[in-house]
N, C-alpha and C positions, 0 to 999 in steps of 0.2 A: 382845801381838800377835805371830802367829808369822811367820816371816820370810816365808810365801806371800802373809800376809793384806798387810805391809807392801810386796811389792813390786806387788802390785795396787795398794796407793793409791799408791804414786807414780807408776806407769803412770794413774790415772787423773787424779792430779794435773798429772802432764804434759800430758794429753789438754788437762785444763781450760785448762790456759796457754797452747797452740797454737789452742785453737777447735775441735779435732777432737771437738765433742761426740757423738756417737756411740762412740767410740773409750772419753771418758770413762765414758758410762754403763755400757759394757759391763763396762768394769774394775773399778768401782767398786759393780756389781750383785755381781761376784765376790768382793769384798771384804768387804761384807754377809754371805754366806752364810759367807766363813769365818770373822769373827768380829761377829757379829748382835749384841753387848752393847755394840762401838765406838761410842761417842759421836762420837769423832774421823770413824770411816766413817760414820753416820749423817749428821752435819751436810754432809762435801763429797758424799753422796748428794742430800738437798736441796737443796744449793746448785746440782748439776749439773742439776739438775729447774727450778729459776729460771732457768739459762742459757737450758736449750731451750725456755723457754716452755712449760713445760707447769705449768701456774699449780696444776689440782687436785692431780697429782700431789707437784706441794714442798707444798704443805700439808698432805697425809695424812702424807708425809712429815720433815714437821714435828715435825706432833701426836704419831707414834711417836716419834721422836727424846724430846721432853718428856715422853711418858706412862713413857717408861726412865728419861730423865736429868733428872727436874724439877728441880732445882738448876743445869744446863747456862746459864750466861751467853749464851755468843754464839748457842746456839738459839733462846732470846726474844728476844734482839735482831733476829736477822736475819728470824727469821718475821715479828716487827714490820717490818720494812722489806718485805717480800711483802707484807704486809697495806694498808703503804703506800702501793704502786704500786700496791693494786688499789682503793686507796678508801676500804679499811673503818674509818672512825678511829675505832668502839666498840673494835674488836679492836687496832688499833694502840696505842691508851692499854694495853689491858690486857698486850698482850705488853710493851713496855717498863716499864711499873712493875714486871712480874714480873721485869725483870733487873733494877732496881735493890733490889729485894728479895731475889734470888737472892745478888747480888754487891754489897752497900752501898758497898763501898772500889773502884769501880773506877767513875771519871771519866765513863767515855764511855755508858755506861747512862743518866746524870743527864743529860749533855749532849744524847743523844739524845729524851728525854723531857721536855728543857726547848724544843728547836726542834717537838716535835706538840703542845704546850700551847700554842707561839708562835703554831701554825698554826691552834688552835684558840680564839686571843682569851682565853686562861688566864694572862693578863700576871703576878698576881703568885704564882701556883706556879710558871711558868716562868721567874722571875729567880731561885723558890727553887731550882728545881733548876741554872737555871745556876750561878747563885754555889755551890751545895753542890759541882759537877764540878770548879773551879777549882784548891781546895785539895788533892783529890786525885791531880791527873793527874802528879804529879812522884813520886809514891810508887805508882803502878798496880803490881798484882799481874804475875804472868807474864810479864814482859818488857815490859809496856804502857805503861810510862811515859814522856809528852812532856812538853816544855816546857809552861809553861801559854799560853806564845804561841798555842800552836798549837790548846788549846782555844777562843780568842779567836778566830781563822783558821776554825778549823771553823763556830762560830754564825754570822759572819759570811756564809761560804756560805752555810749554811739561811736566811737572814735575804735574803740578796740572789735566791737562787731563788723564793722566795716574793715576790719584786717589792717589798719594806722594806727600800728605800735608803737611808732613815735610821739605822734600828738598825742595820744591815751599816756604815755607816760610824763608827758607835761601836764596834762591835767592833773592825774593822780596825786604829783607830788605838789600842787598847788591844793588840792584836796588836803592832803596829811599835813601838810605846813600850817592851815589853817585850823584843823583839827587839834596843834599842837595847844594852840592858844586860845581857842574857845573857850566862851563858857556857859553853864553850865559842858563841863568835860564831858567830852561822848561818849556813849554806851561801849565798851568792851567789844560789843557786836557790830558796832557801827566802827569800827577801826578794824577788827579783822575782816569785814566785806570789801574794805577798800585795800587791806590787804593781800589778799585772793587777786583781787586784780591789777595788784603790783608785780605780784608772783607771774600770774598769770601774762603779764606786759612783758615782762625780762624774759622768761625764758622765751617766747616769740624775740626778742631781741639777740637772744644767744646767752644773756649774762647769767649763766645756769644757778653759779653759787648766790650771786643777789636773789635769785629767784629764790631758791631753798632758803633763803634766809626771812624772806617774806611770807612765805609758807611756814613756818616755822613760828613767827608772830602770829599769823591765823589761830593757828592753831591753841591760843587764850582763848579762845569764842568759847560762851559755854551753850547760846542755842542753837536747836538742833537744825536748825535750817542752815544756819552761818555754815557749821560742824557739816553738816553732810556737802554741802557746797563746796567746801572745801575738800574735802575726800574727792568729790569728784574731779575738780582740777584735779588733784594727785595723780586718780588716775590716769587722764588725758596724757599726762607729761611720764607715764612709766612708773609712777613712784608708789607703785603696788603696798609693798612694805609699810608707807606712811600713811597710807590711806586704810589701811585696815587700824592702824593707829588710832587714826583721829575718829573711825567709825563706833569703836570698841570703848573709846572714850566717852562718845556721844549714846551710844546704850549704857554707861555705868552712869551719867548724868540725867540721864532720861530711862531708868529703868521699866515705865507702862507705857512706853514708846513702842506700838507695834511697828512703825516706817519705822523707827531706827533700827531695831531688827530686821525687816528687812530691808532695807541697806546695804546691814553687817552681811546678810545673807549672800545676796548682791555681790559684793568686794569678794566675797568669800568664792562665788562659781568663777566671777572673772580672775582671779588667780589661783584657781585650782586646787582650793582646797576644800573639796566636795564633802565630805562625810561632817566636818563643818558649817556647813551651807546647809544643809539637808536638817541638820541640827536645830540651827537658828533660825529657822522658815518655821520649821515646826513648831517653834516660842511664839512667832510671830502670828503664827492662825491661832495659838490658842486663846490670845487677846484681841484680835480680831480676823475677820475672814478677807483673806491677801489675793485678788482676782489677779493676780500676776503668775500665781502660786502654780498652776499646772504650766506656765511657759518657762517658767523656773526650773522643774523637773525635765522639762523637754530638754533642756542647754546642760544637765546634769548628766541626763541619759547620753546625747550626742556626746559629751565630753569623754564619757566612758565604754566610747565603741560600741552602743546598742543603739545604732541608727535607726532601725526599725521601729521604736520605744517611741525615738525623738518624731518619725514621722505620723506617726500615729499620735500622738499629743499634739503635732503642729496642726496637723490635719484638724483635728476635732477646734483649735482654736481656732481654724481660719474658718469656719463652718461659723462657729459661736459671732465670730465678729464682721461675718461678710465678705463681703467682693472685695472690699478695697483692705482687707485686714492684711499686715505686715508678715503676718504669720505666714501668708502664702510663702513669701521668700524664704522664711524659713525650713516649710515643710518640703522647696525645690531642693534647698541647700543638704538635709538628709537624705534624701531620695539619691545624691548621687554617692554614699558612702554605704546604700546597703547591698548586704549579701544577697537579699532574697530577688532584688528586682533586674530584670532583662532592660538590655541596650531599648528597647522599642515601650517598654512599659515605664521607666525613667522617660523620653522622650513624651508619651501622649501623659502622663502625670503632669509633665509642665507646661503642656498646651492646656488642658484641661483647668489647670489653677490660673491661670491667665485668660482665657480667652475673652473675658468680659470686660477687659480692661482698655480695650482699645477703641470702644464704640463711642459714638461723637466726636472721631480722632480729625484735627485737623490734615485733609490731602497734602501730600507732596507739593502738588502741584501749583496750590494755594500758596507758596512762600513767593516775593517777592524777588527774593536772587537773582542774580542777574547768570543766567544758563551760558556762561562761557566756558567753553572747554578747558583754554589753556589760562584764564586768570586764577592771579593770587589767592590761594585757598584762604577761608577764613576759618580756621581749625579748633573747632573747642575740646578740652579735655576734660570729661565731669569726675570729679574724683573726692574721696575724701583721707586719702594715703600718702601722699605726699610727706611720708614721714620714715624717722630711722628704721631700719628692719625690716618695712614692711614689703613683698617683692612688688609693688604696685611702683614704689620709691627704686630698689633698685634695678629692674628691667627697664623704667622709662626715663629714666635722668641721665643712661647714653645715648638714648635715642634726641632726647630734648637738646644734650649740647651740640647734635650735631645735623637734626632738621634743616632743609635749605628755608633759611629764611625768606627767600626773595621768592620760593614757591607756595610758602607757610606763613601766615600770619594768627600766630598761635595765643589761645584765651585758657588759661587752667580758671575751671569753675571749682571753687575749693569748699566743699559741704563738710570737712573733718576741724575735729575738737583737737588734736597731736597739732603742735610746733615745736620747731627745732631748726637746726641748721640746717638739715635736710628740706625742708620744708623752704627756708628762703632762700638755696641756692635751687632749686623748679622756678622758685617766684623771680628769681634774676636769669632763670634762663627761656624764659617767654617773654611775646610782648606784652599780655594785660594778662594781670591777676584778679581775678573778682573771687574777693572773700563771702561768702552768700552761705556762712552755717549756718544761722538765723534765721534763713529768710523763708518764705514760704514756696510751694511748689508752685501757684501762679507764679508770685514774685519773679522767682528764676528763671519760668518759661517765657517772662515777658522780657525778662534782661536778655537771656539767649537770641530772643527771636530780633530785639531791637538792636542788637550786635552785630546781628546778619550773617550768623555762623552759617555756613556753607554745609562741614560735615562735622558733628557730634560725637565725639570718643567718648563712650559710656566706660571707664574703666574700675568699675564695683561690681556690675552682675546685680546676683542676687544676697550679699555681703553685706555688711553695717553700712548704714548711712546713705543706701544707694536712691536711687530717684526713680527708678524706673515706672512706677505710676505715670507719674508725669512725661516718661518720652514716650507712654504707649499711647496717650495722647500727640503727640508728636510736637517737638519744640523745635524742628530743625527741617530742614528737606533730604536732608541723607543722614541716617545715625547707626554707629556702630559699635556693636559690641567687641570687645578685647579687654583680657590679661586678667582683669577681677576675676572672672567667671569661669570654668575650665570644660564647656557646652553651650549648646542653647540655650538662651534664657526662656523660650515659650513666649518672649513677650511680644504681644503685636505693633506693628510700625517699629521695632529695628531689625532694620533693611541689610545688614549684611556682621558675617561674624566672620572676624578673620583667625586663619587658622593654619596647617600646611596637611601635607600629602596625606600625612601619616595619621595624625590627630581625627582629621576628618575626610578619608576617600572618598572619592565621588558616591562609588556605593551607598556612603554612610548619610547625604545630601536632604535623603527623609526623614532623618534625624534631628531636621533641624528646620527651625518657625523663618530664620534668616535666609538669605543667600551665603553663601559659603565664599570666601577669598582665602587663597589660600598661597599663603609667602612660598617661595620654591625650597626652602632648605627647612628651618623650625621655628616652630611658630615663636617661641620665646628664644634670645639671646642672651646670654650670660656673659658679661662685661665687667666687672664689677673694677669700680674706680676707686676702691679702696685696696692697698697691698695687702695680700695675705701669702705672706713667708710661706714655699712652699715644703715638704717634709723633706728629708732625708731616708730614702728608702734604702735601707741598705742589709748585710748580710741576717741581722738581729731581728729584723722582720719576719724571716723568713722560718726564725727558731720558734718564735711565741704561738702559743695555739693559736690557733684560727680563729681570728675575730669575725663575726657578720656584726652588721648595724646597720641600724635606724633613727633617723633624729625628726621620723615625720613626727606631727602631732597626735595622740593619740584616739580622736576621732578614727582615723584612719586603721587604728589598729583593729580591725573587724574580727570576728569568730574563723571569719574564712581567711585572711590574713593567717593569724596565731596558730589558725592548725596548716599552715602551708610554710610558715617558716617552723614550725615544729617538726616538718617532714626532713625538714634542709637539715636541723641539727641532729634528727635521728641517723644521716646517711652518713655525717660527717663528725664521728666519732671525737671526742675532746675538745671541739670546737668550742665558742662561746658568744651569746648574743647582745650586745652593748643599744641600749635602748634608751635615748635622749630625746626629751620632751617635755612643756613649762609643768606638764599634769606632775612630770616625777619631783616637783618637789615636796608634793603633797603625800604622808603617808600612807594615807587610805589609797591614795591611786596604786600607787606601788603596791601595794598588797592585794588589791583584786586584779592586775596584772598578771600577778606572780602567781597565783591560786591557777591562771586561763593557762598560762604556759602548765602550771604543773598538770593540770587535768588532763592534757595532750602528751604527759609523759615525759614533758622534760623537767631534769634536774632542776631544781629553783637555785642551786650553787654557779649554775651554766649561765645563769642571764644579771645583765647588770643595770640596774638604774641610773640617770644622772637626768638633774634637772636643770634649771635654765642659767644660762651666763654670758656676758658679751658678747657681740659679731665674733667679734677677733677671738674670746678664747674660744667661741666653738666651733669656729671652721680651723684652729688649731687641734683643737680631741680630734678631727679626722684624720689626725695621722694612730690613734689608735683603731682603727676599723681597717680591715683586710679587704671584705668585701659589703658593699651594703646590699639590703633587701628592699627591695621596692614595694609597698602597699599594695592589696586589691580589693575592692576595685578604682579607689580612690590614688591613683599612683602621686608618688611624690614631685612636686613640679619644681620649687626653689632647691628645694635639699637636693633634690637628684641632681642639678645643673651645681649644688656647691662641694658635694660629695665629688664630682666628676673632675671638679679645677683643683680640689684638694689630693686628688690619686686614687682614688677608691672609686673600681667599677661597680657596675648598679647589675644585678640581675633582676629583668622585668620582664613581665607576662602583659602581651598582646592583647589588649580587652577590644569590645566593641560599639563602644561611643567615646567620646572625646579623652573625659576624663581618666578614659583606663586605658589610654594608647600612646600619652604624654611621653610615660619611661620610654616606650618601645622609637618614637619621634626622636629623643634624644639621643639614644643608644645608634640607633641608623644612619643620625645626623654623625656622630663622630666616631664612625666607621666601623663597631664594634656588635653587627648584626650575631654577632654568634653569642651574645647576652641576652638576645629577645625570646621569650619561651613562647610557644601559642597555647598550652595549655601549662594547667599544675603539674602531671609528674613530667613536661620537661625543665618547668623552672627549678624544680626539686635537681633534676638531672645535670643542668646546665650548673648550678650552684655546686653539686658535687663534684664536677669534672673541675671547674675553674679551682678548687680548695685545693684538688690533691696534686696540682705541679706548681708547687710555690715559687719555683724558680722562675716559670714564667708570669705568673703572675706580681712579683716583684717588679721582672723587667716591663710589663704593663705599666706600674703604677708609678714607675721613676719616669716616664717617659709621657703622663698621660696629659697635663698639661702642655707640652710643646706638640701633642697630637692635636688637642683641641686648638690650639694655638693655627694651626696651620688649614682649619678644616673651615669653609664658606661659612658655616653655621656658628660660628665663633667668632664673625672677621664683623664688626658692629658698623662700620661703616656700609659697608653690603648690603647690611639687614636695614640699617637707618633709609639709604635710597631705597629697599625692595617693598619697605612700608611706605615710601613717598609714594612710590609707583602704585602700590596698590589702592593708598588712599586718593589718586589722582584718576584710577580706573573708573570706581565707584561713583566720583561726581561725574564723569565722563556718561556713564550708564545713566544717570539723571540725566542730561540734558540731551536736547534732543538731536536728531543725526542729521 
């Protein structure tokens, strides 16, 4: 290689390292031309074509690479992994057996050919080719040789991304047993990575305290990469607390760590302690310049009820990063918590940030499916929530026990980071689980489409982790939006949104990218398959001021909100407002809270903070609330359905798209129309009347439970068949008459 060709690839190899892929391609087109026989420049030329996404060209550029170097190990390898991310597992077998053929004595060929036989149900070729990698990785050719720990470490990975928490924690501990007695003794860092996903193993198994206990060892890591990996699992699993720990640690060990401050930053929005977040961002630009940094402030602004702020900052980054920028979701997800925007200017905002998303969409018409009316559906649920708390877990996990299976033959496609027991009893209550967090968005639409799903349950919206790029493309012949999302999504190619009378009136039908289906009673069911003791309403209630509450999040809490239950506590003299939410454990939230109530003239003595604590004790506090207040325009959808099984009626104001007519859907569903306001001064009016005959309202809330108890929109069986029917409708409408 002459010394022109070599300083192009290191110019290009730097490129690679910095991200500057443009920079790369150029250098590395250079380097091609001046020596075209380079194996070496051939492969970091594909490889730079996999960074940028440009899928056909690393393939061509592949296939050149092996049509010169057919002997080349890491070109079968890696084009197998192309091949992997997009799906094709005829091609992905083929390229990797050709490196273990190309290369017999080199470990990680076998290894990687023993995790796509795993993936492909080839159990005992795949233990051959595991065990054949083991014996070799201590002697690998070229400098390639690891401990065999480390082979153990790696299956383990492919074994836990593929969601086989079993087999991953047989590797592991063949990993760490080996690690015991090694030698030279492994790095500190190299014991807690494999610790993380021991942690990581167990609590997917259920075994929480071994999990914490493995987390716990991680957390000796002193690099920052181990260190913040670790905070991350933390947070996946809840463990807020520990993960701001280990983050705060890894900035006192890395004090000119700009990512470790922002991280710390990071840890800090997602559990809500903002005026520290806003803090540690600011340390962190002043060492270097943080391009996360304005989407950081968006999620600060939202957090803190100035929707507008956050939409206007998402806006400008979804401009900054294009058509296909995540931001869009974001900027939809603001749009439907502000004060300033109308039902129909929220609706063309979401058509608008989408509309380019669907173009080269695969037709309908194009699937394969076999158009039978009455055959067994093949039902996918795309979801990343399958976990405690969240109401994606529990509005679908009574529907899931009680689907007719022999109409349903049901797929959860699972894209979320959370495991729990919640999580494996969805996985025991379908027939196939495909774990796909990892995977890529071909990847997944190639798995969807090779499954032969029938109809697509999108249930993220525009929320964490959703896919919807990918269905606006279309991965399915029928796909519908439900439960994540509380409206249209604007996204093109899904084909219908379900919904009921109330939520979305016919009227309202232009409101929406979808077709509209619409359950006969309400759109969400409230079942919940966990006991919760209900209160004892009795004469003592009836003595104590007047409680309102809130336990929505405080997004929700808008300027238009704060001064409309401000109106409520002005009418209702000694009254008092109880406001629960993850923000209040944070003091700065509480304090610019309290500052919004006071500027609208209420007592700051009148209003109460509580921040966040179990299911169980906090649908227990709602036997301190009298009556609660529903959000606007954002109304409350969980809370309101848990506030209602706990005894506390909702007084909500009637809006005019989906998201602001939920309160009014539920309130009608369980016969309590005379709570629905259509505008502010009668929700102000209806709240006032309901305060001042305590007596009745006691007898409401001793009784309000066995009301809902008795009411269709409460009865989960009902709703389980009127969601069959409906999802039975939809394919109906696809195929032909």
């Amino acid at each position: 290689m002459s010394d022109s060709t070599k300083s192009s690839v290191e110019a290009g190899k730097n490129a690679l390292h910095s991200g500057d892929l443009a920079a790369a391609e150029a250098a590395l087109a250079q380097a091609v031309q001046q020596s075209p026989d380079s194996a070496e420049v051939a492969l970091l030329w594909a490889q730079c074509a996999v960074r940028r996404g440009e899928v056909r060209t690393a393939r061509e550029r592949f296939a050149a690479l092996l049509r010169q170097h057919p002997t080349h190990f890491r070109g079968w390898l890696e084009a197998g992994h192309l091949s992997r991310q997009l799906g094709r597992q005829a091609e992905v077998m083929h390229f990797y057996r050709m490196a273990t053929q190309v290369a017999p004595l080199h470990w990680e060929g076998w290894l990687t050919l023993a995790t796509a036989l795993e993936a492909a149900s080839q159990w005992d070729e795949a233990a051959a080719c595991y065990h054949r990698a083991l014996p070799l990785a201590t002697r690998a050719p070229d400098g390639d040789a690891v401990p065999v720990s480390q082979v153990h470490a790696r299956m383990a990975k492919s074994r836990l991304a593929r969601g086989d928490a079993a087999r991953a924690l047989e590797s592991l501990r063949q990993a760490l047993g080996l690690m015991r007695v090694e030698k030279p003794e492994p790095d500190v860092n190299v014991t807690a990575a494999l610790q993380i996903d021991l942690g990581d193993v167990l609590m997917r198994l259920g075994l929480t305290d071994a999990a914490h206990r493995a987390f716990e060892r991680a957390s000796a890591a002193t690099s920052e990469e181990v260190l913040t990996r670790l905070a991350m699992q933390s947070f996946h699993h809840n463990l807020w607390e520990e993960a701001q720990a280990v983050l705060q640690r890894n900035v006192a060990l890395h004090p000119g760590s700009a990512l470790a401050l922002w991280n710390l930053a990071h840890a800090y929005v997602e559990s809500w302690h903002l005026d520290e977040a806003l803090q540690t961002l600011a340390q962190a630009e002043a060492l270097a310049p943080q391009p996360g940094a304005k989407s950081m402030r968006a999620s600060v602004s939202g957090r803190l009820g100035d929707a507008d702020q956050a939409l206007a900052l998402y806006r400008e980054l979804a401009e900054e990063e294009g058509p296909d920028s995540a931001m869009r979701s974001s900027a939809a997800m603001s749009a439907l918590y502000s004060d300033s925007l109308t039902a129909q200017e929220v609706a063309d905002l979401h058509r608008s940030l989408f509309a380019g998303w669907g173009q080269g969409a695969r037709p309908a018409a194009e699937f394969a499916n076999a158009r039978d009316p009455g055959k067994r559906l093949k039902l996918g649920l795309l979801s990343a929530d399958f976990h405690h708390q969240h109401p994606v877990n529990i509005f679908m996990q009574p529907v899931l026990a009680r689907l007719d299976k022999s109409q349903f033959e049901v797929t959860i496609y699972n894209v979320g980071v959370a495991h729990d027991d919640q999580t494996q009893q969805a996985q025991r209550r379908v027939d196939h689980w495909v774990q796909a967090t990892s995977w890529t968005p071909v990847q997944l639409a190639r798995r969807i489409r090779d499954d032969g799903i029938d109809v697509l349950m999108d249930l993220a919206g525009h929320t964490s982790h959703n896919r919807l790029l990918m269905l606006a493309q279309r991965v399915a012949p029928v796909q519908v939006s439900f439960l994540g999302y509380p409206g249209s999504t604007g996204v093109p190619n899904i084909d219908w949104l379900l919904a009921d009378p109330v939520v979305v009136p016919p009227a309202h039908d232009a409101l929406c990218t979808e077709r509209v289906h619409r359950l006969p009673n309400t759109v969400f069911c409230y079942a919940p398959e966990a006991d919760y003791p209900y209160p004892v309403y009795g004469p003592a209630q009836a003595q104590r001021p007047l409680t309102f509450g809130s336990f929505n999040n405080v997004p929700k809490l808008t300027p238009h909100t704060i001064a409309l239950w401000a109106q409520v506590l002005a009418r209702v003299p000694g009254s008092r407002l109880l406001l629960k939410a993850p923000s209040f454990r944070d003091e700065s939230a509480i304090r610019i809270f309290r500052e919004r109530f006071v500027q609208q003239g209420v007592d700051a003595s009148r209003i109460e903070f509580r921040g966040p604590v179990g299911l169980a004790d906090m649908m227990a506090e709602y036997a301190d609330v009298d009556i609660a207040l529903d959000p606007v325009p954002y109304n409350g959808g969980t809370t309101t359905l848990q506030a209602l099984w706990m005894g506390v009626p909702v007084v909500v104001k009637e809006g005019q798209n989906f998201v602001s007519r939920m309160g009014a859907s539920f309130m009608r569903a369980a016969g309590l129309p005379e709570w629905v306001a259509p505008s502010d001064e009668a929700y102000v009016d209806i709240a006032a009347r309901m305060a001042a005959d305590r007596q009745a309202l006691l007898q409401l809330k001793a009784g309000l439970r066995a009301r809902l108890q008795a009411a269709p929109a409460w009865d989960v069986d009902r709703y389980t068949r009127d969601m069959a029917h409906a999802l039975r409708a939809m394919w109906i409408a696809h195929c032909p008459p």
